[in-house]
VOVO-388194 format. One record per atom (N, C-alpha, C, O): x, y, z; residue number from 1; atom name. Coordinates in Angstrom, 1 decimal. Layout:
# residues N
+--------+--------+--------+-----+------+
|     c1 |     c2 |     c3 | pos | site |
+--------+--------+--------+-----+------+
|      X |      Y |      Z | NUM |   CA |
...
+--------+--------+--------+-----+------+
//
This chain:
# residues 85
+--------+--------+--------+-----+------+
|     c1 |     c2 |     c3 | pos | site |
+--------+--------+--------+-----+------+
|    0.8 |   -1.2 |    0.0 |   1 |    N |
|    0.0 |    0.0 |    0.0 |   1 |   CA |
|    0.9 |    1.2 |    0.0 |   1 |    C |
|    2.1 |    1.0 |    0.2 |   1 |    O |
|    0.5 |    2.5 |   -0.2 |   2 |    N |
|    1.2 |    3.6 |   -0.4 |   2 |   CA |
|   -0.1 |    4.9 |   -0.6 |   2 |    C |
|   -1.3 |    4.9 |   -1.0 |   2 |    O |
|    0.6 |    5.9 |   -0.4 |   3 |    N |
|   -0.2 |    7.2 |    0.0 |   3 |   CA |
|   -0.1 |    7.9 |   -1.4 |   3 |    C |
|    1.1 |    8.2 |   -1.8 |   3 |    O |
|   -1.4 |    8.3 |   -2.3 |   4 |    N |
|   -1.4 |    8.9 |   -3.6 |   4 |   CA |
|   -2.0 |   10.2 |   -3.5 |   4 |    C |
|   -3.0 |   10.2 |   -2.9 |   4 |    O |
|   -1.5 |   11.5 |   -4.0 |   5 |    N |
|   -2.0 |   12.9 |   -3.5 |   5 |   CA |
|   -2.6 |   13.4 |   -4.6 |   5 |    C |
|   -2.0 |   14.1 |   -5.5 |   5 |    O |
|   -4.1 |   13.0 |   -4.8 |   6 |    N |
|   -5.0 |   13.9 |   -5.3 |   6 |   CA |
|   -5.1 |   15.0 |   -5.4 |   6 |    C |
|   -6.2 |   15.3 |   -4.7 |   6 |    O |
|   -4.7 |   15.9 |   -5.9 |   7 |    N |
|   -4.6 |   17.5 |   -6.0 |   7 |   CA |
|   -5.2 |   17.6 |   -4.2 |   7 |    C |
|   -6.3 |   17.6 |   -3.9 |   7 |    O |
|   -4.3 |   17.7 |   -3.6 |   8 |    N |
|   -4.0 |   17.7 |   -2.1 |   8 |   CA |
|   -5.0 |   16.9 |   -1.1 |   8 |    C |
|   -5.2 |   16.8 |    0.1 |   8 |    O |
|   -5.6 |   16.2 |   -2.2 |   9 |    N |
|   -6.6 |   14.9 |   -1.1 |   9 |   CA |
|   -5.7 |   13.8 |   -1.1 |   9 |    C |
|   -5.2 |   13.6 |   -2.3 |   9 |    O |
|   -5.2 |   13.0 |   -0.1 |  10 |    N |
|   -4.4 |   11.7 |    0.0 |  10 |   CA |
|   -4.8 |   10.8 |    0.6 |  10 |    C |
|   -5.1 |   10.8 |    1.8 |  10 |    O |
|   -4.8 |    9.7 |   -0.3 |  11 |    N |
|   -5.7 |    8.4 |   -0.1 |  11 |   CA |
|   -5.1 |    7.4 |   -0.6 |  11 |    C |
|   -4.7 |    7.3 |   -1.8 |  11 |    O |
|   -4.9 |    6.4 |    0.5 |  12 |    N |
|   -4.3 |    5.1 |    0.3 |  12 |   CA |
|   -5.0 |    4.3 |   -0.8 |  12 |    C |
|   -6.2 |    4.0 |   -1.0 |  12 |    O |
|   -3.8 |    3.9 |   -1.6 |  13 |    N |
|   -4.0 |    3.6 |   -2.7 |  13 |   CA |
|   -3.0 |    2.0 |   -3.1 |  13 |    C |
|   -1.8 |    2.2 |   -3.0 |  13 |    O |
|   -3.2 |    1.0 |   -3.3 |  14 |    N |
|   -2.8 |   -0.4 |   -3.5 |  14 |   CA |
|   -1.5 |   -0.3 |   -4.6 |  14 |    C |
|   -1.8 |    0.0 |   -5.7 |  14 |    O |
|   -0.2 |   -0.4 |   -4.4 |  15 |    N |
|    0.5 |   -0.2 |   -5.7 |  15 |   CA |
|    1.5 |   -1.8 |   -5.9 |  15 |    C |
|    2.7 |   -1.9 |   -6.2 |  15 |    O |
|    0.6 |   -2.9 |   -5.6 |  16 |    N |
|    1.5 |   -3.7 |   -6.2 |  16 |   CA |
|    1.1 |   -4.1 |   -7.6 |  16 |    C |
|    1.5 |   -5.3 |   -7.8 |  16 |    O |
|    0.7 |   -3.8 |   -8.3 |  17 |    N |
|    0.4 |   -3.5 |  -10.1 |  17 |   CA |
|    1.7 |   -2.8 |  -10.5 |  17 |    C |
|    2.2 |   -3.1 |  -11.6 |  17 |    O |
|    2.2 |   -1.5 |   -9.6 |  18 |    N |
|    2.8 |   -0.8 |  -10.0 |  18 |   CA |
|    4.6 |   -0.6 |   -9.2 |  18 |    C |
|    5.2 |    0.5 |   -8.9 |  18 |    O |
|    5.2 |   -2.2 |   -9.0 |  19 |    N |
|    6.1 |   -1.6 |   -7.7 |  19 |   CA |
|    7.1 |   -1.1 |   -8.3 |  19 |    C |
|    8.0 |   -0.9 |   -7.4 |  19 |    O |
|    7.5 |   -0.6 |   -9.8 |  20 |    N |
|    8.5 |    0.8 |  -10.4 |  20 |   CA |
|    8.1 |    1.6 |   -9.4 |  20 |    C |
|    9.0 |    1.5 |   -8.6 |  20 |    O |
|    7.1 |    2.5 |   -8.9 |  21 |    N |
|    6.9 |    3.7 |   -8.6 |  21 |   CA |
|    7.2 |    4.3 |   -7.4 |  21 |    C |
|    6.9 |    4.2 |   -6.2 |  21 |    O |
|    7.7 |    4.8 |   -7.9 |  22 |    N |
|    8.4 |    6.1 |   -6.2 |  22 |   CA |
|    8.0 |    7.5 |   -5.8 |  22 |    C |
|    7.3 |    8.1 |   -6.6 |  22 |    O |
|    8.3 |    8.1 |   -5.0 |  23 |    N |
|    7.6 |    9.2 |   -4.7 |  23 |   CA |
|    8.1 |   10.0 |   -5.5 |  23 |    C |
|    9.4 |   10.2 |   -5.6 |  23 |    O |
|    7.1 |   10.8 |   -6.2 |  24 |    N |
|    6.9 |   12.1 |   -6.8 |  24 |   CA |
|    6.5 |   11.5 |   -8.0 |  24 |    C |
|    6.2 |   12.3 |   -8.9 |  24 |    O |
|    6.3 |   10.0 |   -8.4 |  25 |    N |
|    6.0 |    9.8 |   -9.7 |  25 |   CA |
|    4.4 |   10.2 |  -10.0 |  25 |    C |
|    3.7 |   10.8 |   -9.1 |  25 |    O |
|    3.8 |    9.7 |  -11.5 |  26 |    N |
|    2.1 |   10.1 |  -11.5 |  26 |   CA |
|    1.9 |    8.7 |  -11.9 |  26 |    C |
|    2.7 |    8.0 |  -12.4 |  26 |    O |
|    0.6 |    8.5 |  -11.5 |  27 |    N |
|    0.0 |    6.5 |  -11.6 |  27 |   CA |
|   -1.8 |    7.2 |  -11.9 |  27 |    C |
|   -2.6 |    8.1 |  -11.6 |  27 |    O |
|   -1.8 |    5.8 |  -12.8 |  28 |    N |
|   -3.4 |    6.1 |  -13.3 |  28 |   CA |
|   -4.2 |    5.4 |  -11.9 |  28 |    C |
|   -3.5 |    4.6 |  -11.1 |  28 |    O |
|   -5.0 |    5.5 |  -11.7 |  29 |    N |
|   -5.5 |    4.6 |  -10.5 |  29 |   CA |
|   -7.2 |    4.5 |  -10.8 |  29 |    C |
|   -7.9 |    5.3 |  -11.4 |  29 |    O |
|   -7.7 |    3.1 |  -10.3 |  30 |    N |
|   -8.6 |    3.4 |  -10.9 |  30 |   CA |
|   -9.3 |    2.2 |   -9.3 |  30 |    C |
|   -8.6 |    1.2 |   -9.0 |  30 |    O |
|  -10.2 |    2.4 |   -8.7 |  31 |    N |
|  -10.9 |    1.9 |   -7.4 |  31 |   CA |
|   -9.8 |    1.5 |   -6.4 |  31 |    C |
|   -9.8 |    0.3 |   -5.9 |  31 |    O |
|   -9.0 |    2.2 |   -6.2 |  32 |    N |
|   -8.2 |    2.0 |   -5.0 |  32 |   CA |
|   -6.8 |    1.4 |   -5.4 |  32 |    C |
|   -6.0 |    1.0 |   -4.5 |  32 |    O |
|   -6.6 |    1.3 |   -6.6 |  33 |    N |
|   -5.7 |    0.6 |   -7.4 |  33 |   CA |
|   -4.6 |    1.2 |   -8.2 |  33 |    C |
|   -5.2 |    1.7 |   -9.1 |  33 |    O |
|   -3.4 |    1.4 |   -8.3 |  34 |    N |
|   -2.6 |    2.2 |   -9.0 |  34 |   CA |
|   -2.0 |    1.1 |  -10.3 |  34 |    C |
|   -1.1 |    0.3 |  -10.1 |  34 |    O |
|   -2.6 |    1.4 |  -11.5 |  35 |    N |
|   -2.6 |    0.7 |  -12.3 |  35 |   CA |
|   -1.6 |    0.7 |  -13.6 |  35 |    C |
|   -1.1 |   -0.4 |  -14.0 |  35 |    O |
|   -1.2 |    2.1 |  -14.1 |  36 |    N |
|    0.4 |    2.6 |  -14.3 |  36 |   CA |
|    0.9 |    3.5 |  -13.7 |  36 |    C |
|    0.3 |    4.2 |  -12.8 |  36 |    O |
|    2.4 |    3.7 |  -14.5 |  37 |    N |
|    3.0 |    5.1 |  -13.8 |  37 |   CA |
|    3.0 |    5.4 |  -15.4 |  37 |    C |
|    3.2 |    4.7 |  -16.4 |  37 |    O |
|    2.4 |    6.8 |  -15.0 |  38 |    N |
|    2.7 |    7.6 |  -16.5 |  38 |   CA |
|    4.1 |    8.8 |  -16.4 |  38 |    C |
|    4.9 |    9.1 |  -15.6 |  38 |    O |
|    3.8 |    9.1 |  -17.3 |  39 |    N |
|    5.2 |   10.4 |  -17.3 |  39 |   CA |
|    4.2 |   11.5 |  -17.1 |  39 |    C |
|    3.1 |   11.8 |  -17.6 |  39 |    O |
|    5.2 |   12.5 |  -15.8 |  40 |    N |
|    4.7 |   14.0 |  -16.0 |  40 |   CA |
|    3.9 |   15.1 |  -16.9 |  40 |    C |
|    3.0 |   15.8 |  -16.7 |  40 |    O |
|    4.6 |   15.0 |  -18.0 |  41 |    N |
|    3.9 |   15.7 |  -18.8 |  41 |   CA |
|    2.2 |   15.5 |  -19.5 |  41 |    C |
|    1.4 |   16.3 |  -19.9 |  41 |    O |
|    2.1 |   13.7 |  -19.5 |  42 |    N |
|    0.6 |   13.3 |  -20.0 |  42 |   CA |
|   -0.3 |   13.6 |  -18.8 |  42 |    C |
|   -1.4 |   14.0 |  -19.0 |  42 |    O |
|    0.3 |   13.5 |  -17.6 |  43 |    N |
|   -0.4 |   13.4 |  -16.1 |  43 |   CA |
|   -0.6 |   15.1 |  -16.0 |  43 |    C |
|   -1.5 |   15.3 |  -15.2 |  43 |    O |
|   -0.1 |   16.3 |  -16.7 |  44 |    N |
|    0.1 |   17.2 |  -16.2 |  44 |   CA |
|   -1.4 |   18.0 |  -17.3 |  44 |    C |
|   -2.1 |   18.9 |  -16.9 |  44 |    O |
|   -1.5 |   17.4 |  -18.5 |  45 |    N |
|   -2.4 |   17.9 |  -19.3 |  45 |   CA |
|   -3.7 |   17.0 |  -19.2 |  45 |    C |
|   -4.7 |   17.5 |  -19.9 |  45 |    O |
|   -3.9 |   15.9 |  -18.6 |  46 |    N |
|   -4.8 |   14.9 |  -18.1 |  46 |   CA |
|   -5.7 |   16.2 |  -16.8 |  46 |    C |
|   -6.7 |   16.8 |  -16.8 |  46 |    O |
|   -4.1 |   16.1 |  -15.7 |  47 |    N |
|   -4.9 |   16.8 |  -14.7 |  47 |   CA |
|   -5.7 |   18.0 |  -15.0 |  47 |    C |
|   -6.8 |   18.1 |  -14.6 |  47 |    O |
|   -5.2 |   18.9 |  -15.7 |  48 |    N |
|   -5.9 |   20.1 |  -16.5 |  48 |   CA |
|   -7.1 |   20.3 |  -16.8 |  48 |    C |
|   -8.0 |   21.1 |  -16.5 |  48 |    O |
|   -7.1 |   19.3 |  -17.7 |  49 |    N |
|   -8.7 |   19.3 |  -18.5 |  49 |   CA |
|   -9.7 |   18.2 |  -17.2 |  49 |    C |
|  -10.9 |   18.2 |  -17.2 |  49 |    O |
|   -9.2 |   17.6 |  -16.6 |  50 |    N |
|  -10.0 |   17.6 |  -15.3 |  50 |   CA |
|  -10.0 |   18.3 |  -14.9 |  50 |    C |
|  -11.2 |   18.4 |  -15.0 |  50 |    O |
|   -9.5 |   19.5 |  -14.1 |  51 |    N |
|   -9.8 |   20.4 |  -13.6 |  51 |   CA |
|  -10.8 |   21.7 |  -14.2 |  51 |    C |
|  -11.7 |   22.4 |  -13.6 |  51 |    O |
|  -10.4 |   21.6 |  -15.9 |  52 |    N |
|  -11.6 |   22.2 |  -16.4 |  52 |   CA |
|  -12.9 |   21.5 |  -16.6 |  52 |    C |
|  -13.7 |   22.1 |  -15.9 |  52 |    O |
|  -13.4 |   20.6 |  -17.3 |  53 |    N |
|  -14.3 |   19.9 |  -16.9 |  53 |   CA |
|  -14.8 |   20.2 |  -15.6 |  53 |    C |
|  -15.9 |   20.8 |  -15.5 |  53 |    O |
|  -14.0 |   19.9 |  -14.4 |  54 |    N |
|  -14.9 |   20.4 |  -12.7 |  54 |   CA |
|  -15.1 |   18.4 |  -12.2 |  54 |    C |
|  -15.8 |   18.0 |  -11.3 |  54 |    O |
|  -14.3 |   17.8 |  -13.3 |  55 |    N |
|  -14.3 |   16.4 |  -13.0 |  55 |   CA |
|  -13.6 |   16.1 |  -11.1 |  55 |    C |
|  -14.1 |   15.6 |  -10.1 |  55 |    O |
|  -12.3 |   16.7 |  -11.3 |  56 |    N |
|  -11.5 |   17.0 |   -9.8 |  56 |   CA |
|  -12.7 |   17.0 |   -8.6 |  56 |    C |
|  -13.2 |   16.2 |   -7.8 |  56 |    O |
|  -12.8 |   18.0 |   -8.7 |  57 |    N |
|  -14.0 |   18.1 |   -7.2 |  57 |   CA |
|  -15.3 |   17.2 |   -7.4 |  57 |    C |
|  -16.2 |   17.3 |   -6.6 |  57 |    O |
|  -15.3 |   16.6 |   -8.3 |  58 |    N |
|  -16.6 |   15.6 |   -8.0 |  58 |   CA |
|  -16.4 |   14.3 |   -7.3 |  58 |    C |
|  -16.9 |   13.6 |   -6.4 |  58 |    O |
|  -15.0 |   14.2 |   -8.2 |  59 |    N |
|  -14.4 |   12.9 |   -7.8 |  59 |   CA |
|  -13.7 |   13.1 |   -6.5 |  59 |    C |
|  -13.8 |   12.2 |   -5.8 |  59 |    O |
|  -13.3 |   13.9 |   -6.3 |  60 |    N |
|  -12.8 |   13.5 |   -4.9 |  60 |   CA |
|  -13.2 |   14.3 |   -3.4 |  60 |    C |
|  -12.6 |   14.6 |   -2.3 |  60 |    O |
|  -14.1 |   14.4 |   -3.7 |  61 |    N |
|  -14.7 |   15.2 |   -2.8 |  61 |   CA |
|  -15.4 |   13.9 |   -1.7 |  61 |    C |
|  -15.8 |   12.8 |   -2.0 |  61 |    O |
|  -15.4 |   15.0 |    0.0 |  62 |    N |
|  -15.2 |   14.0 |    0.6 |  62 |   CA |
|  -16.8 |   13.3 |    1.2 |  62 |    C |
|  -17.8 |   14.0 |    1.1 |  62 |    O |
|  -17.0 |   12.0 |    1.8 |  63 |    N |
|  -18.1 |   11.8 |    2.1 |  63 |   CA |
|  -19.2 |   12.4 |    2.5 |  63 |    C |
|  -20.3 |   11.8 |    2.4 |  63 |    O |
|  -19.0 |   13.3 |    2.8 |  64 |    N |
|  -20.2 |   14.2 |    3.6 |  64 |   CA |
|  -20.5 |   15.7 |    2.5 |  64 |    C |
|  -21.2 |   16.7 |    2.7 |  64 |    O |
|  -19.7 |   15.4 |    1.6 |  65 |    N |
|  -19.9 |   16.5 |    0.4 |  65 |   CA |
|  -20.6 |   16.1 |   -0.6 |  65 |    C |
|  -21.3 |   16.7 |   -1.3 |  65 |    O |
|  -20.3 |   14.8 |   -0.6 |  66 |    N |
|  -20.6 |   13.7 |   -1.6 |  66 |   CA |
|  -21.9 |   13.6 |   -1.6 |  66 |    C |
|  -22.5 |   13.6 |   -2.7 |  66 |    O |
|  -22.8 |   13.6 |   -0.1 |  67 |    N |
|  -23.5 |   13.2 |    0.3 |  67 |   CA |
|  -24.7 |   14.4 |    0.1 |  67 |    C |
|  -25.8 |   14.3 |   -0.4 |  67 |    O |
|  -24.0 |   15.4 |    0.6 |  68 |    N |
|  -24.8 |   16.9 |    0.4 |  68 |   CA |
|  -25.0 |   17.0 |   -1.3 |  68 |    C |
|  -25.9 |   17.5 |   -1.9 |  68 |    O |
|  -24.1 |   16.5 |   -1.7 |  69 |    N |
|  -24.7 |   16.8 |   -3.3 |  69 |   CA |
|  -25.7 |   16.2 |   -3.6 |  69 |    C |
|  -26.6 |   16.7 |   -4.2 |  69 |    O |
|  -25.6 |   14.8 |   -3.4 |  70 |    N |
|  -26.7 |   13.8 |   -3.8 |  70 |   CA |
|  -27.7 |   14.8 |   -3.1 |  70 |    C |
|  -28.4 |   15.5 |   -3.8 |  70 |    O |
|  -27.9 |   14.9 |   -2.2 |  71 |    N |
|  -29.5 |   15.1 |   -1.5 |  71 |   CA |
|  -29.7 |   16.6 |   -2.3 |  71 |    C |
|  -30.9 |   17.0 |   -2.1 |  71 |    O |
|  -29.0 |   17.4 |   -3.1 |  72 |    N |
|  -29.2 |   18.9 |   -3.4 |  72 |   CA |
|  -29.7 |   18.3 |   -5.1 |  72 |    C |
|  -30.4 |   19.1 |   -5.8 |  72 |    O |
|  -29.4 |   16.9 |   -5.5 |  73 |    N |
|  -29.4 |   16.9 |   -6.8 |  73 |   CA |
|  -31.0 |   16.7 |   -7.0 |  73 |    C |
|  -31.8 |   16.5 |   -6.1 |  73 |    O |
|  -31.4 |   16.9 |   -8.4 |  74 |    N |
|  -33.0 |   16.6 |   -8.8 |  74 |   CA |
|  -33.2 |   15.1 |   -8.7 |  74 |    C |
|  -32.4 |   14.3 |   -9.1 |  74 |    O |
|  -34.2 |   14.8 |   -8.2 |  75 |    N |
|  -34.4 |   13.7 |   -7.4 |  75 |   CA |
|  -34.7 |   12.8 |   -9.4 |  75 |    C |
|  -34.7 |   13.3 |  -10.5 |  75 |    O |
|  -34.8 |   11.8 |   -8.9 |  76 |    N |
|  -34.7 |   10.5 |   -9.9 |  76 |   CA |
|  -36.7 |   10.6 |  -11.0 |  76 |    C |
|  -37.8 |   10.7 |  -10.4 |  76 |    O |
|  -36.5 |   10.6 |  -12.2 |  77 |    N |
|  -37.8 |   10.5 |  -12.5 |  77 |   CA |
|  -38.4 |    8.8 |  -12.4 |  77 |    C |
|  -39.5 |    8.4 |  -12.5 |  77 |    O |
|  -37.0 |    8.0 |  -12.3 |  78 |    N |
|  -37.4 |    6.3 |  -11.8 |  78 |   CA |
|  -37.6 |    6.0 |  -10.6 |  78 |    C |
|  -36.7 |    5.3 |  -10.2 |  78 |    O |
|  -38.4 |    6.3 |   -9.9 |  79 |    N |
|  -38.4 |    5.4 |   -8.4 |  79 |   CA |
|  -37.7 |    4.3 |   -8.3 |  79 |    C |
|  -38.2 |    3.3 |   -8.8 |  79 |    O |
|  -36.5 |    4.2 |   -7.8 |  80 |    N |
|  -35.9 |    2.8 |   -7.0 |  80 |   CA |
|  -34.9 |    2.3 |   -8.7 |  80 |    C |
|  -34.3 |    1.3 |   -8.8 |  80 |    O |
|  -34.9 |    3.2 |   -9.6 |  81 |    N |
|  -34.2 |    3.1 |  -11.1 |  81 |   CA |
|  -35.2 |    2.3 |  -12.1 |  81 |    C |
|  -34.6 |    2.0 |  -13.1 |  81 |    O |
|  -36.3 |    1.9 |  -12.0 |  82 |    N |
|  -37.0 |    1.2 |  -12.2 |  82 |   CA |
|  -38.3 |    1.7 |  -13.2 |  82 |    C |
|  -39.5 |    1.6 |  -12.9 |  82 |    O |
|  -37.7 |    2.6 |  -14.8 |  83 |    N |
|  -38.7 |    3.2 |  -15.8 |  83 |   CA |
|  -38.9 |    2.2 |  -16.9 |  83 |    C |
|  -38.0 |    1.6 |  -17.6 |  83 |    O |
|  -40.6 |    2.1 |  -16.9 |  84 |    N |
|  -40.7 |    1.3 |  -18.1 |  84 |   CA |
|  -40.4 |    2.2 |  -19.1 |  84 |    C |
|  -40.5 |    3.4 |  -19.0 |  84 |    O |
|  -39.6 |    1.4 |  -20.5 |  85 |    N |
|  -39.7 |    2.4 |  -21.6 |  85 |   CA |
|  -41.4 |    2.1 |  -22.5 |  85 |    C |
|  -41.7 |    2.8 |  -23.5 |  85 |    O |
+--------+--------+--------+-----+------+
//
């Protein structure tokens, strides 16, 4: 296991997929899993256009923000996901 820093959120993250990687490197990660190491520069224009998007703060935002969004969101036109077509 090892500690991965999310644009300053840090969350234990699994890196035996990945044991090249050392600190300061960038790794794709995908459910708790660090799955490559990429190089700086793709990691640096990846982060970007997540940040423009507004992808960043959705995803990592923390449980109880998470939670405030869901309840702020427009409620479901499926009860329980469940629309006949």
């Amino acid at each position: 296991m090892g500690r991965v820093n999310f644009g300053g959120v840090i969350k234990r993250v699994c890196l035996d997929y990945v044991p090249e990687v050392e600190v300061g490197d960038y790794t794709i990660v995908h459910v708790g899993f660090a799955l490559s190491k990429i190089d700086p520069e793709s990691a640096e224009k990846t982060l970007d256009l997540f940040r423009q998007m507004g992808v960043l703060e959705e995803e990592l935002a923390g449980e109880d923000e998470a939670l405030a969004r869901a309840a702020a969101a427009s409620p479901s036109n499926c009860p329980g996901g469940r629309c006949s077509s």
